[in-house]
C-alpha positions as MATLAB code, in Angstrom:
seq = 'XXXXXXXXXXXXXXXXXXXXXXXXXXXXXXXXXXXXXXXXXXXXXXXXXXXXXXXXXXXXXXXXXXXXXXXXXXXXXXXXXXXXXXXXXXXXXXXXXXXXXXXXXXXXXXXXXXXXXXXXXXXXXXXXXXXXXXXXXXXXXXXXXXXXXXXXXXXXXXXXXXXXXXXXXXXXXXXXXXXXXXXXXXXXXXXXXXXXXXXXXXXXXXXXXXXXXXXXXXXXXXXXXXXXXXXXXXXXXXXXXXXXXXXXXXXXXXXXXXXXXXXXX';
ca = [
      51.659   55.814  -31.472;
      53.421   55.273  -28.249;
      57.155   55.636  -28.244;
      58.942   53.146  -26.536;
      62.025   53.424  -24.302;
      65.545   52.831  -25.566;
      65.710   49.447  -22.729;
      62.029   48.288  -24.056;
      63.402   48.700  -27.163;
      66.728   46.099  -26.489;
      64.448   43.863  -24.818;
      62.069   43.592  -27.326;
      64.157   43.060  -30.183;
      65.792   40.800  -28.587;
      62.652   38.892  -27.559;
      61.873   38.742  -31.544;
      64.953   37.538  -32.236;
      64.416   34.683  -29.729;
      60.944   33.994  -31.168;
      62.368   33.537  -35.107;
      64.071   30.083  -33.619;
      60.957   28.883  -31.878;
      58.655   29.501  -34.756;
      60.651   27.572  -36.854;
      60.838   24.608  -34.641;
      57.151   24.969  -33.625;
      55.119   22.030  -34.606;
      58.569   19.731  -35.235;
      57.039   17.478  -32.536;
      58.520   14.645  -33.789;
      62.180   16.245  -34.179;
      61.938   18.295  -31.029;
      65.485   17.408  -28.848;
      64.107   17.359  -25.893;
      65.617   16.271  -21.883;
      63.658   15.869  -18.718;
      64.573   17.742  -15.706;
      62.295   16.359  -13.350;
      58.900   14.304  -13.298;
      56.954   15.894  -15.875;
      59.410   18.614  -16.139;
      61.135   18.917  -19.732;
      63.239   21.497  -21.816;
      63.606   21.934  -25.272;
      66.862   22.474  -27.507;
      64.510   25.107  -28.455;
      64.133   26.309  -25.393;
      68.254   26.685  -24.842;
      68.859   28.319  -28.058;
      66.367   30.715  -26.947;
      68.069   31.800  -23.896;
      71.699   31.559  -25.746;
      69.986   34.390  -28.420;
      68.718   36.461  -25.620;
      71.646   36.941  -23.125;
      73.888   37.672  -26.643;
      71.784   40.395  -27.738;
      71.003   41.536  -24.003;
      74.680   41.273  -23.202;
      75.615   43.160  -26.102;
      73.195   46.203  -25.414;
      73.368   46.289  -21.447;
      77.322   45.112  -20.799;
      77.748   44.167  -17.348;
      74.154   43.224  -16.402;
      73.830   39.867  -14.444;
      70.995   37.078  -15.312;
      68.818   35.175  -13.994;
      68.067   32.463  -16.135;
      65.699   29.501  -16.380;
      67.678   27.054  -18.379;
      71.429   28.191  -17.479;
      71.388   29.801  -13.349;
      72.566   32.525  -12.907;
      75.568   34.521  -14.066;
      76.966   37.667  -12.044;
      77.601   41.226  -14.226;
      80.066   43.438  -13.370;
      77.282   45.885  -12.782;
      75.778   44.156   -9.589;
      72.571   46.484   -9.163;
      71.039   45.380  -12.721;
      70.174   41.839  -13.370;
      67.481   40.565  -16.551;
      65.219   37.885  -15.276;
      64.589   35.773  -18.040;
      62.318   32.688  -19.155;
      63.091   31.798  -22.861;
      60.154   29.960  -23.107;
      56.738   29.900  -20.431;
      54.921   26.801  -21.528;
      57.232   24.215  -22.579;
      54.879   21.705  -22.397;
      52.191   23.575  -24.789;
      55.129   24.073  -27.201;
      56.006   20.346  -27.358;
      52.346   19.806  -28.034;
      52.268   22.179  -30.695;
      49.897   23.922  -28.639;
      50.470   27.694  -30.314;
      50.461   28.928  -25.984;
      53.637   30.214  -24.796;
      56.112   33.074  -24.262;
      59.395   34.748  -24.204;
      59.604   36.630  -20.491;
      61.964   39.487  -19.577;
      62.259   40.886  -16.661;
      64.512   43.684  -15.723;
      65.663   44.182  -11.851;
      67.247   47.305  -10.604;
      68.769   47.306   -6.583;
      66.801   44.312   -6.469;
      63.458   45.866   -7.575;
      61.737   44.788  -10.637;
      61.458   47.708  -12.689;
      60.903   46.786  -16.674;
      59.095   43.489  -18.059;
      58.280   42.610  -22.158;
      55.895   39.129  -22.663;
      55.996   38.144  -26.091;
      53.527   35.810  -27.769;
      54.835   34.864  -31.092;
      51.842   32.657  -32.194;
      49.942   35.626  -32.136;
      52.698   38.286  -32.977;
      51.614   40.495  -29.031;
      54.209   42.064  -27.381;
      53.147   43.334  -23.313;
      55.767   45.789  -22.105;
      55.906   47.872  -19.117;
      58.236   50.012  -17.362;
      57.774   51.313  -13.780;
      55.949   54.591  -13.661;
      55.681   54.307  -17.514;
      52.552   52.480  -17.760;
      51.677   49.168  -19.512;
      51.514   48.343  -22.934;
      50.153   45.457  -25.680;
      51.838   46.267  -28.718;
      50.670   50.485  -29.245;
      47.502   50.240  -27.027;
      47.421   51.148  -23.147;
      46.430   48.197  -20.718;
      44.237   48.790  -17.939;
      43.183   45.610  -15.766;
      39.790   44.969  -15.946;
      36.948   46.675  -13.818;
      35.014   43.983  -12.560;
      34.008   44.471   -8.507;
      32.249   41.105   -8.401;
      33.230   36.948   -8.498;
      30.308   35.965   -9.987;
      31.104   37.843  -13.316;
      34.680   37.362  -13.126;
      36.885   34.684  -15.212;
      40.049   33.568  -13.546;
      42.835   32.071  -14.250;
      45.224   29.627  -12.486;
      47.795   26.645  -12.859;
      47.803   23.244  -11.842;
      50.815   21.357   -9.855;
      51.860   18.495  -12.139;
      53.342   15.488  -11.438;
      56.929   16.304   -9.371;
      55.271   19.348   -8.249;
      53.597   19.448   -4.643;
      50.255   20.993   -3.406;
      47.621   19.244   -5.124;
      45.567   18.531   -2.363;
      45.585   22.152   -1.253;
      45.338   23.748   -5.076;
      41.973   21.234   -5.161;
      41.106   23.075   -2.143;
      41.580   26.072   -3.759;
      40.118   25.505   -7.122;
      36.559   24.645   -5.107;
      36.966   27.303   -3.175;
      36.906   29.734   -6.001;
      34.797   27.610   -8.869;
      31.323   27.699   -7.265;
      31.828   32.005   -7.007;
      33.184   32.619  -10.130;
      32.006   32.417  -14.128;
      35.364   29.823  -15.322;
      38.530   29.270  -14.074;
      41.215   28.618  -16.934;
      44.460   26.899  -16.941;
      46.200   27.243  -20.361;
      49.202   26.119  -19.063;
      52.050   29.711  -19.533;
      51.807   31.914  -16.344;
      53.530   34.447  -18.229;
      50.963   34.418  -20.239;
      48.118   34.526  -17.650;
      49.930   37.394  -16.396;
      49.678   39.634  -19.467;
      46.366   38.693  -20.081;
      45.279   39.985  -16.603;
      47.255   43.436  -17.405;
      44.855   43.400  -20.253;
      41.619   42.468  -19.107;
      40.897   39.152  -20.229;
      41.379   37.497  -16.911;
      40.201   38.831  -13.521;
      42.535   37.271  -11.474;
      45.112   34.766  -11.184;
      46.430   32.797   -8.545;
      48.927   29.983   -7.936;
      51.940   28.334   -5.757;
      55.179   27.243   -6.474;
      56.300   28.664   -9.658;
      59.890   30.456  -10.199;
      60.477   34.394  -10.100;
      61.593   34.227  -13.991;
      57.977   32.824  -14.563;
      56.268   35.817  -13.070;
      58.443   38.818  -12.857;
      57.669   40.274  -16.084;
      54.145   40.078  -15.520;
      54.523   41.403  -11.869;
      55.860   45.046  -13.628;
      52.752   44.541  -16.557;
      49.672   44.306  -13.673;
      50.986   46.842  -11.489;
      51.493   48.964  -14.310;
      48.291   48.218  -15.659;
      46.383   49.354  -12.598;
      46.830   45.850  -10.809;
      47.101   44.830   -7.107;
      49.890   41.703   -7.105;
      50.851   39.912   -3.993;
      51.813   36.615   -2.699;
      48.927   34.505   -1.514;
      49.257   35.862    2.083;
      49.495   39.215    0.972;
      53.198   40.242    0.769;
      53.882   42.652   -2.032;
      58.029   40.851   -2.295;
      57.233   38.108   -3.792;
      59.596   35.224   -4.922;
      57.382   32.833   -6.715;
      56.223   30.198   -3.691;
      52.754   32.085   -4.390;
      51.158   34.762   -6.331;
      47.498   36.106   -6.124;
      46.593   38.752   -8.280;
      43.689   41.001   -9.432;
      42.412   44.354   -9.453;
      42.092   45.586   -5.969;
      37.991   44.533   -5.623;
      38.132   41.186   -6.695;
      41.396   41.042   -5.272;
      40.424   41.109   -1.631;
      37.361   38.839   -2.779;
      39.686   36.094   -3.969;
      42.025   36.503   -1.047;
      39.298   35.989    1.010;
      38.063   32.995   -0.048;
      41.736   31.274   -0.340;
      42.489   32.483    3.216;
      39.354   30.200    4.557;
      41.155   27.112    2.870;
      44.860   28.120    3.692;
      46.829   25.714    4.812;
      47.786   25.935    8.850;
];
């Protein structure tokens, strides 16, 4: 068994505790409180509770950490070098569906490097973890990305912009520029999600523009810990969630290669 640290530890319990609340409430579609943000953009009284559960129990282990939060900003610690990056629930939209596809996200930033992420799936009870240097983790068993060198084999994984959201033209652009390589390209709607499953394997790669740091940073520490190149889409390791484009470092440079011919100019 693989002993986890004390701060995986907070985060994860507190990620559980999170999850009891949205289990309940999952499949209440029709008593699901529910307000719009934007076009096609919605949150969940679920989704608020969540958040309220997980700065309490983060608070209470890590005083003076700041947040970065999806629902409620961002609130400044009294310790300004640590701040949790957190998403109380990736894939709103499955969840109001009753689509069992989504995800608590923590992230954990130190001096403004992301050092510490936990993705947990409560549909089907997986918890990825990673710490810098530490390695990454699904529950007790090691992650490794997977070792494919070639598109053809390869099954990747991507989102697309939804209504309020710009870039379809270009992701079109994008999604024919990789589909006729590659064997699928999968949108299931939580880039958390697609994240972890990369640090595991069961993606190749993953790509996709403007999505928010709290949707990604977790799953930045899980792929590089799991052996995974991560970038923005024109290559920059700092990335702030305009783009992402990740993979291990063969089909990497493949799928970079094939986005750059369609970038925009």
């Amino acid at each position: 068994m693989v002993i986890a640290s004390g701060l995986h530890n907070i985060m994860m319990a507190a990620a559980r505790k999170a999850a009891r609340a949205l289990q309940r409430d999952f499949g209440e579609v029709e008593n699901l409180q529910v307000s719009k943000k934007g076009p096609a953009d919605y949150v969940t009284a679920a989704d608020r509770q969540a958040e309220e559960v997980l700065v309490e129990e983060l608070s209470e282990s890590r005083p003076g950490y700041g947040f970065l939060l999806e629902e409620g900003g961002e609130i400044k610690g009294t310790d300004p070098s640590h701040r949790f990056i957190i998403d109380p629930m990736d894939g709103t939209t499955n969840f109001m569906h009753a689509i069992p596809h989504y995800a608590i996200s923590i992230a954990l930033e130190r001096d403004g490097e992301l050092v510490a992420g936990v993705i947990y799936d409560p549909s089907r009870d997986e918890m990825f973890r990673a710490e810098k240097g530490k390695g990454a983790f699904l529950n007790d068993r090691r992650l490794r990305v997977s070792i494919r060198t070639d598109l053809e084999s390869s099954v990747l994984s991507t989102g697309i912009p939804f209504k309020g959201k710009p870039g379809h033209a270009q992701f079109l652009k994008e999604l024919h520029a990789m589909s006729q390589h590659v064997s699928g390209v999968r949108r299931y709607g939580s880039a958390a999600l697609d994240l972890a499953w990369l640090a595991a394997g069961r993606y190749d790669g993953f790509w996709e523009r403007n999505l928010q740091l709290w949707d990604i940073a977790a799953g930045i520490v899980l792929i590089r810990e799991a052996g995974g190149v991560v970038t923005d889409m024109d290559g920059d390791a700092k990335i702030d969630g305009s783009s992402i484009l990740s993979a291990n470092s063969e089909i990497y440079d493949l799928m970079k290669e094939k986005l750059d011919a369609v970038k925009p100019q």
